[in-house]
C-alpha positions in Angstrom: 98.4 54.8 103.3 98.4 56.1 107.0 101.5 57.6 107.7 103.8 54.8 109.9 103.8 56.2 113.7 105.3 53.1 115.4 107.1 53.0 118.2 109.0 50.3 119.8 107.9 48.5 122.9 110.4 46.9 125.3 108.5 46.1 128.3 111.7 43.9 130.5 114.1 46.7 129.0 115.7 44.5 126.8 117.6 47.2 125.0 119.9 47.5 128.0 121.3 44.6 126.9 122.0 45.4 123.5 125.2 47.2 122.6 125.6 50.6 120.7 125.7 49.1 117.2 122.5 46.8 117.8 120.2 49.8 118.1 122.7 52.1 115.4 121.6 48.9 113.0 117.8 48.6 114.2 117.4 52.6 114.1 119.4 52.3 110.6 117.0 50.0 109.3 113.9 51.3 111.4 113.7 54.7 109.6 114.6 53.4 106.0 111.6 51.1 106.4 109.1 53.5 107.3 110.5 56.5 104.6 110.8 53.8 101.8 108.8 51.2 102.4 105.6 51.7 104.9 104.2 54.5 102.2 103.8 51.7 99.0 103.9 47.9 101.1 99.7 48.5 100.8 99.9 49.5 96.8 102.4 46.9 96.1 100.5 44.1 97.9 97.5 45.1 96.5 99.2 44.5 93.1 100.3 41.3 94.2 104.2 42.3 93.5 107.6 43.2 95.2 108.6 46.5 94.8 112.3 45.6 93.4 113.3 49.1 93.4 113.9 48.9 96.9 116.6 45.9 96.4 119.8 48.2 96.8 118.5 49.7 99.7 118.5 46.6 101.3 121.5 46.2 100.4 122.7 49.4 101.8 121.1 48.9 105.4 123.2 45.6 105.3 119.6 43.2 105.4 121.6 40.8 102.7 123.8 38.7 104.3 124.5 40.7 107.8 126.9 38.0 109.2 128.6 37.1 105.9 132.3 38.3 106.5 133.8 42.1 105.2 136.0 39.8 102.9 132.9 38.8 101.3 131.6 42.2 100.6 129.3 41.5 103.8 128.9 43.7 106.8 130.6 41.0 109.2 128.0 41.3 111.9 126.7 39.2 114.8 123.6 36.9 114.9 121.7 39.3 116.8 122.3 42.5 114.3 120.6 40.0 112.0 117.6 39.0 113.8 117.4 42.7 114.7 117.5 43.8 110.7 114.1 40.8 110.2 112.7 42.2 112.8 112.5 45.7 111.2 112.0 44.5 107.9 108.9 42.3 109.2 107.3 44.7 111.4 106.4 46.2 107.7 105.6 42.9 106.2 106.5 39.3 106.3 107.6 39.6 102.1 110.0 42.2 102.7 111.6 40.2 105.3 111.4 37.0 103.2 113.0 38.4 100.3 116.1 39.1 102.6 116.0 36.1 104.6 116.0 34.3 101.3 118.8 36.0 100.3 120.8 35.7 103.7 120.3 32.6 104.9 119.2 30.5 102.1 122.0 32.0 99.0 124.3 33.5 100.7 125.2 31.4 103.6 125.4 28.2 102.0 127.7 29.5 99.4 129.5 31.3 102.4 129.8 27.5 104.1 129.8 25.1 101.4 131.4 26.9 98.4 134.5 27.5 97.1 137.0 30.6 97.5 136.2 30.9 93.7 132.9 30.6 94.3 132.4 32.8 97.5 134.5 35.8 95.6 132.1 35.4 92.4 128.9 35.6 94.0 128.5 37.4 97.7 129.9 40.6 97.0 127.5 41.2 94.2 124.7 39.1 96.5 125.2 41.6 99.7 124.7 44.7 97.8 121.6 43.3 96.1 123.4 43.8 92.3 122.8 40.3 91.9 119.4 38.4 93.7 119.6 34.7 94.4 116.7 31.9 95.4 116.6 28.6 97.2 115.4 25.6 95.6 114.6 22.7 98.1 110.7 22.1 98.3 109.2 19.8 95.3 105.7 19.6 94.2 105.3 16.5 95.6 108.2 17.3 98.4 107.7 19.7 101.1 107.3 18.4 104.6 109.7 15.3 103.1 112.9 17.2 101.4 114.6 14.1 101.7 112.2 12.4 98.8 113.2 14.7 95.9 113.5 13.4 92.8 115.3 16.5 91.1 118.7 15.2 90.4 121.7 15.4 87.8 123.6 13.4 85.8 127.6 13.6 85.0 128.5 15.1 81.7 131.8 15.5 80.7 132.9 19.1 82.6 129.2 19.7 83.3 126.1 18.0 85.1 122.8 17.5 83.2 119.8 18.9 86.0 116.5 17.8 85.5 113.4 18.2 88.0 111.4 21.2 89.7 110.6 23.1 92.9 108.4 24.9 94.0 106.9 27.7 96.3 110.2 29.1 95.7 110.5 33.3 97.0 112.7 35.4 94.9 112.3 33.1 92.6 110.9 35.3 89.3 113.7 38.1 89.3 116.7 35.5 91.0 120.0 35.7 88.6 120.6 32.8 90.4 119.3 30.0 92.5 121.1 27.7 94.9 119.7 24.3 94.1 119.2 21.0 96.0 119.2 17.6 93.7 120.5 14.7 94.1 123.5 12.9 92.5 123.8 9.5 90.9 124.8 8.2 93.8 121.6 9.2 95.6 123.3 12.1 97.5 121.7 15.3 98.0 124.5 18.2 96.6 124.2 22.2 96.6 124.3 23.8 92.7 124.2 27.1 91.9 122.4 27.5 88.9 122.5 30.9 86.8 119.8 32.8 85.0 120.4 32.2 81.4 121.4 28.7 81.2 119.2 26.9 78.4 116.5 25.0 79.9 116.0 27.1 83.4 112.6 28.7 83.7 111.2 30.6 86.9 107.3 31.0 86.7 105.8 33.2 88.5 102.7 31.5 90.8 99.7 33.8 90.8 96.7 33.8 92.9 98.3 34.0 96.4 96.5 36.0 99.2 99.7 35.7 101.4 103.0 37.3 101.0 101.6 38.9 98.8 104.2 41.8 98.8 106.4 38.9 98.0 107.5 37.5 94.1 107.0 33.5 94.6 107.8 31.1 91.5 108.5 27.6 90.9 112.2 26.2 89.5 111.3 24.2 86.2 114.9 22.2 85.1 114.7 20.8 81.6 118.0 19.3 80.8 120.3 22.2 82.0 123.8 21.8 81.5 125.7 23.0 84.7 129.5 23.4 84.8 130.2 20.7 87.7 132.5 24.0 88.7 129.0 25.2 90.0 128.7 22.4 92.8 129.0 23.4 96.5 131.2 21.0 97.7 132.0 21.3 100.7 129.0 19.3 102.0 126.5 17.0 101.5 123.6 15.2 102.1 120.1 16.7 103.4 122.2 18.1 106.8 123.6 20.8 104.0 120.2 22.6 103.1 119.0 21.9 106.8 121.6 24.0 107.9 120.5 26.6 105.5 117.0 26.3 107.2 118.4 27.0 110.7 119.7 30.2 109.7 116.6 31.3 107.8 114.3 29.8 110.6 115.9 32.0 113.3 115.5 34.7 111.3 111.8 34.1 111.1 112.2 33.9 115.1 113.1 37.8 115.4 110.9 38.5 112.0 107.4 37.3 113.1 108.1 39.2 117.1 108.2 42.5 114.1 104.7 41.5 112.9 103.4 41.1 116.5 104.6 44.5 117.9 103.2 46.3 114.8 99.7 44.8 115.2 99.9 45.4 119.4 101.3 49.1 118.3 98.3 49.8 116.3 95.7 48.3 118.5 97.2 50.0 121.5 96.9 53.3 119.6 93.4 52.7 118.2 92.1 51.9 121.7 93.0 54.9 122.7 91.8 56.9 119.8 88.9 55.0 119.0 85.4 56.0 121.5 82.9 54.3 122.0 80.0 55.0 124.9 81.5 58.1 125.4 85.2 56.9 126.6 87.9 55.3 124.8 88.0 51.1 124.1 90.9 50.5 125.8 89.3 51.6 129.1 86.7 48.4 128.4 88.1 45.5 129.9 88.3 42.9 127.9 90.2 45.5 125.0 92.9 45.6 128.1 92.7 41.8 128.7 93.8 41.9 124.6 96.5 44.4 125.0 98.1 43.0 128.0 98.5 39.3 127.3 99.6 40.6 123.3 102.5 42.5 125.6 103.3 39.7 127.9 103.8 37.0 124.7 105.8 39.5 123.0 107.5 40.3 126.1 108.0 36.3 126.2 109.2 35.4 122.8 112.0 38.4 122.9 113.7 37.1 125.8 113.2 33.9 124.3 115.0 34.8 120.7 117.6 37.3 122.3 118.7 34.3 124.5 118.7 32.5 121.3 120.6 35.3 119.4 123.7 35.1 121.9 123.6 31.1 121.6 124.3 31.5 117.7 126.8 33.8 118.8 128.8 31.4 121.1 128.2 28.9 118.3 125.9 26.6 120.7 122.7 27.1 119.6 120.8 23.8 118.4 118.9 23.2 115.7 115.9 22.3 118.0 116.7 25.3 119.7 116.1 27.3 116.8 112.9 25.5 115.9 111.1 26.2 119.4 111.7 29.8 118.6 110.4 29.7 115.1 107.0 27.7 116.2 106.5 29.5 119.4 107.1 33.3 118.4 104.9 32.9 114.4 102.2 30.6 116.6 102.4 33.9 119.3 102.1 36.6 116.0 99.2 35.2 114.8 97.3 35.1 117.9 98.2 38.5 118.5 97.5 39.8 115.0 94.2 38.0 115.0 93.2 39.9 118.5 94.6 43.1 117.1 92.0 42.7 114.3 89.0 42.4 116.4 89.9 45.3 118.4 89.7 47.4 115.2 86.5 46.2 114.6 85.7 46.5 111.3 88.5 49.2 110.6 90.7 45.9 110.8 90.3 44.2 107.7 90.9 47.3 105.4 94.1 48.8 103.7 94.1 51.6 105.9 95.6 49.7 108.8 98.1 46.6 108.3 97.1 44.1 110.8 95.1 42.1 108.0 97.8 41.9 105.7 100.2 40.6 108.5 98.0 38.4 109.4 97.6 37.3 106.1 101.6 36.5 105.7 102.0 35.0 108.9 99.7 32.1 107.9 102.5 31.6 105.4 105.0 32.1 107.8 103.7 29.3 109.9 103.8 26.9 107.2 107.1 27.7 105.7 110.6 26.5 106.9 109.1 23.8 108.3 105.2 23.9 109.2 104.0 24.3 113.1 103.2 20.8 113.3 106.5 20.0 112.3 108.5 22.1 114.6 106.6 20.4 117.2 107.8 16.8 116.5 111.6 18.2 116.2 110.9 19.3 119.9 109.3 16.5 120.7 112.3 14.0 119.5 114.7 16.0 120.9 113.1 15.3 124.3 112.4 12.3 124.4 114.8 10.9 121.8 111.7 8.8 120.1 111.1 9.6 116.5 107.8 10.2 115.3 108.8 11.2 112.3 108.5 7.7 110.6 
């Protein structure tokens, strides 16, 4: 593997906005990345497998659970020291970044909302140092664009609830101790349970043959009669607003995450173009490589001030959940073009090991379907302007 030369870009010097902590935290996390992680993310996607080793180190750089209070065990940061932590994490791969997104927005937070003081003191201080790895369980086989037609559910028993049903597509979901689970109750209500590796009838298989995320452990959730202590159950919430919450956090991590992805591929293609000759002068003195480079800058440029606007909006608690689902669609739709660019600027060069534009580009066509697929990000906008639903 190449050794990792990137540099940041800030074209509308964005970083004099940030304070003195935000770049500690993305300096922090920056060189972590490329001493522990840039020299093996090739090996270990090639392998198809996460390297878990590196799990307490995410935990150390604060990646699980940034916002989630001291109390907690978290680090009590701000919204944008989050999206500033999945950027770093993504401009190295899109699985690094899901693993802690996962673990942030999608385990932690809703136990941080929804659960109980038992519940928050038993599993986030364990979850933010990475001791303990949790995993979402929302999408179904035959449920993914339509969470709201689930058919995993569970049944009073006594103390306990009897879960039966599956999900799948499910990061984290081969090494999770635990998994934060959406099913609905006998009364048709969708309720949060937190179900722990170990309990008879559980099983996480892995799901094998993925050329995306491939840096990135995926399973499914198989539920075969487990008997959960009704103890476990999130209750402060429900109905499918609870995991949709969840989604908005993850999703606007995925905002800051994906501009990563972009400025690594722009990084590399800027440096190859000056590197790389061809009829006697360097490509980036062609034209049309500069119409490339300069309209990858201006959409990254774009989508920063978009999601830093964004970040101080989920800071001030008024940031909406259409809000957040512009910036997910707009800034993955904006990576991919600009990763697919990058590529045929390196020419052939592009599509091998030695240079990670192919592999983002790779995981950002997962990226655009997860959390809520492109096409459905663009209906959310377009009911929340016009107020007409397309949805149905």
């Amino acid at each position: 593997m190449r050794t990792d030369l990137y540099q940041g870009h800030d074209y509308y010097l964005l970083d004099e906005l940030l304070t003195e902590e935000h770049k500690l935290i993305r300096e922090t996390a920056r060189e972590w990345v490329k001493k522990e992680v840039s020299p093996i993310i090739e090996d270990a996607a090639e392998k198809c497998e996460f390297p878990r080793h590196l799990l307490p180190g995410l935990g150390e750089i604060g990646a699980f659970g940034p916002y989630i209070p001291a109390e907690y065990g978290g680090p009590g940061l701000d919204q944008i020291s989050y999206g500033i932590i999945m950027q770093e994490l993504e401009r190295c791969d899109s699985g690094l970044r899901s693993t802690a997104s996962v673990q942030s927005s999608l385990v932690m937070y809703p136990i941080w909302r929804y659960g109980t003081e038992e519940q928050k003191q038993k599993y986030l201080p364990k979850l933010a140092t990475g001791e303990m790895m949790g995993c979402f369980g929302l999408t179904e086989p035959d449920h993914g664009s339509n969470p709201g037609g689930m058919t995993t559910n569970f049944k009073e028993d006594g103390d306990d609830v009897i879960l039966n049903g599956a999900k799948m597509w499910i990061s984290n979901a081969p090494f999770a101790d635990i998994a934060v689970v959406w099913a609905k109750n006998e009364a048709g209500r969708i309720q949060g349970i937190v179900v722990e590796r170990g309990m008879e009838g559980f099983s996480t298989p892995t799901m094998h043959g993925k050329w995306s995320l491939r840096a990135s452990d995926t399973g499914e959730l198989i539920f075969d009669n487990v008997r959960v202590p009704k103890a476990n159950i999130l209750p402060g919430r429900d109905g499918l607003g609870a995991p949709l919450s969840c989604l908005d956090s993850a999703r606007y991590g995925i905002a800051w995450g994906a501009i990563g992805a972009a400025l690594d591929c722009y990084d590399t293609a800027l440096r190859y173009s000056k590197e790389r000759t061809q009829f006697d002068r360097p490509i980036g003195q062609f034209q049309l490589q500069q119409k490339k480079l300069a309209e990858m800058i201006t959409e990254i440029t774009k989508a920063q001030l978009l999601t830093f606007r964004l970040g101080q909006l989920r800071d001030e608690g008024k940031a909406t959940s259409a809000q957040i689902s512009m910036a997910k669609r707009n800034n993955v739709d904006m990576a991919l073009t600009v990763a697919r660019d990058a590529r045929q600027m390196l020419g052939g060069m592009g599509i091998t090991g030695e240079y990670p534009i192919m592999r983002h580009m790779m995981n950002l066509e997962s990226v655009v379907t997860y959390e809520g697929t492109h096409d459905i990000h663009l209906l959310i906008t377009g009911l929340d302007v016009t107020g007409l639903n397309a949805f149905v």
